[in-house]
N, C-alpha and C positions, 0 to 999 in steps of 0.2 A: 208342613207350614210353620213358621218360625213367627215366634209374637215376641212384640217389649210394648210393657205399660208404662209410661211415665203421669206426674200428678206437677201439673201446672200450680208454680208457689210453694209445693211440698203437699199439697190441698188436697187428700183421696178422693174428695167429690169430683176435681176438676182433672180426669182423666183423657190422655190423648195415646191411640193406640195405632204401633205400625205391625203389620202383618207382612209378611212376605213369601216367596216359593222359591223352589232349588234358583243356585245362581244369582240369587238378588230380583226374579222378576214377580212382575205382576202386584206392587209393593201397594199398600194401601195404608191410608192416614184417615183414622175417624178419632174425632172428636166427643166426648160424653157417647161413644156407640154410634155416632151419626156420621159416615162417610163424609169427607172434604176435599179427598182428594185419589189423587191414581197413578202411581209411575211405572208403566208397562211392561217396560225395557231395564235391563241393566248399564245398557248404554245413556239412557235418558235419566237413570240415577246419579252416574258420573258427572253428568252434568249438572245435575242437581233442579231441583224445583220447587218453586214456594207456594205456599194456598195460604189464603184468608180465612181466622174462625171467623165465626160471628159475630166476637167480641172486637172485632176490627185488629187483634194479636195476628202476624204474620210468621207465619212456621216455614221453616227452610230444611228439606231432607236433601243431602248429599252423601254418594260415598267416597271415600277418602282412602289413600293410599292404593300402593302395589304390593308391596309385599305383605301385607298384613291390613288387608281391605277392613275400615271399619264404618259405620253408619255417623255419619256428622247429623243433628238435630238441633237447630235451632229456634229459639222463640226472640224475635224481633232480635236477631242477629247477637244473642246471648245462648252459650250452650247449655242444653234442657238437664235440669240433675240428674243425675242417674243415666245419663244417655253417654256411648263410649268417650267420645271427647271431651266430654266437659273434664276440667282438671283434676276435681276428686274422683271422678272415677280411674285417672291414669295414674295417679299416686295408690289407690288403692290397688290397680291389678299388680304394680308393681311390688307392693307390699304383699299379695297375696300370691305371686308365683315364687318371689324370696321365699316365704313361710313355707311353702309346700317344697321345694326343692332342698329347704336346711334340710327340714322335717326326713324327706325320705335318705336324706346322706346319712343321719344319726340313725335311721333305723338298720338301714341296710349296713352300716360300720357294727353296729352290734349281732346282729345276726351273724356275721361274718369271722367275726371273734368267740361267739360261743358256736356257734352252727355253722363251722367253714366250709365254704362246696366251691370246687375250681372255677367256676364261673365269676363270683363273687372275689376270688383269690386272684384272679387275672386280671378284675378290673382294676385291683389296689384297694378293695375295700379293706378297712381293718378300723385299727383306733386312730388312726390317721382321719378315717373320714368322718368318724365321731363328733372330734373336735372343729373339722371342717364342717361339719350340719352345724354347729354350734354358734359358728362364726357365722354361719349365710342367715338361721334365725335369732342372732342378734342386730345383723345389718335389716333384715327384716322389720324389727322393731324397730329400730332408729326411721328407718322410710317410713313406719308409719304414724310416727312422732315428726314428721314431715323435717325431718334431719338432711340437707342438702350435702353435706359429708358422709354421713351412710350411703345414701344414693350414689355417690362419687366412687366411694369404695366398692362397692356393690359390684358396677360398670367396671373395674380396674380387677376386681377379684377372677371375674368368669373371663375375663380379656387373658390376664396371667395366669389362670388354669389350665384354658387351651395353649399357650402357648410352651408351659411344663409339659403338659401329656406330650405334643409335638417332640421334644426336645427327649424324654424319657425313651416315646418309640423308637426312636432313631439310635436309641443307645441300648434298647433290647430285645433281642428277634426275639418273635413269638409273642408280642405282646399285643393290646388291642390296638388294633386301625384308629387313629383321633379322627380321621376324618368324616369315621361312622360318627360323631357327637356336633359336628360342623353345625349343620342345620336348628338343631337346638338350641348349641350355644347360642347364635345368633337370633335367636325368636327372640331368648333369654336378653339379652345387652340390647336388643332393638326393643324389647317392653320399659325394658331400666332407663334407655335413653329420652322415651318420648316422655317418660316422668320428671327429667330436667325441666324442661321448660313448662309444664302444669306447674310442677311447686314452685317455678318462678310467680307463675300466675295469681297462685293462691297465696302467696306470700305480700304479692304486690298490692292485690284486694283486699288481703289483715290490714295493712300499712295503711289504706289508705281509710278502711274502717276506725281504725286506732285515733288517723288524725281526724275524721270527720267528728268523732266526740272528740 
């Protein structure tokens, strides 16, 4: 059984809880602990459905996407903090699979140079990939200084990666299959991508923060 808390305002008091079971069913929305609501089906989550708190606030559970289903939550048709769509949260996964991805290049680049074993040597790790960890958690940090040109590069880096391994295997038998990394890269540039338009988002909201004072 899978749970997410979120806190209506940022407020710990004012707690709103979704629970759910394999597949997305039998999904439940309580409020301060108090049942609201019911979506049975994973079909009927697609769909999406709203309850009433108490407080007359109108919560809206959807799930959203194919290839990488996520739970949409809304409060009066604003996305809930902490809940996947809302735009901080897609600026930060994106910052935090950059970060975990430099992270393992530079480890496994070093390892590879002091502790070399033919696995690691056929992938191309070396000090090559050192300096490439280096580069994915400096784009890292820039995404998460909500840098719209890091993000850009980011997306353009693992685009042009796959497409060297391509061009590399093709130019030497025996080397790793790229198309065993296909799937990944693609989570990879499909998480980078949907952080385009959040840090549009969040950027439009400073702006207008900025003019409101």
């Amino acid at each position: 059984m899978a749970q997410q808390t979120f806190f209506l305002n940022n407020n710990p008091t004012e707690t709103i809880t979704l629970t759910w079971g394999f597949n997305w069913k039998n999904l439940k929305i309580a409020y301060l602990d108090q049942l609201v609501g019911e979506i049975t089906t994973k079909k009927g989550l697609l769909q999406g459905q709203e309850f009433t708190l108490p407080d007359n606030k109108v919560v809206s559970v959807k799930l959203k996407g194919s290839f990488m289903p996520q739970l949409e939550v809304l409060v009066n048709n604003e996305p809930l903090s902490g809940s996947a769509t809302h735009p901080a949260t897609v600026v930060e996964q994106a910052f935090k699979l950059s970060l975990i991805l430099g992270a393992l290049n530079f480890v496994l680049g070093f390892i590879a140079i002091f502790w070399p074993a033919e696995v690691l040597l056929r992938l191309g790790m070396g000090l090559e990939t050192v300096f490439t960890g280096l580069l994915i958690m400096a784009l890292a940090y820039g995404i998460k200084k909500r840098s719209m040109a890091a993000l850009i590069a980011s997306i353009s880096f693992w685009i042009l990666d796959y497409g060297l391994s391509i061009y590399f295997a093709s130019q030497n038998e025996g080397s790793v299959n790229p198309s065993s990394g296909l799937i990944m890269r693609m989570v990879i540039v499909f998480t980078l991508y949907r952080a385009i338009a959040a840090l549009k988002q969040l950027k439009q909201k400073q702006s207008e923060i900025q003019l409101a004072n």
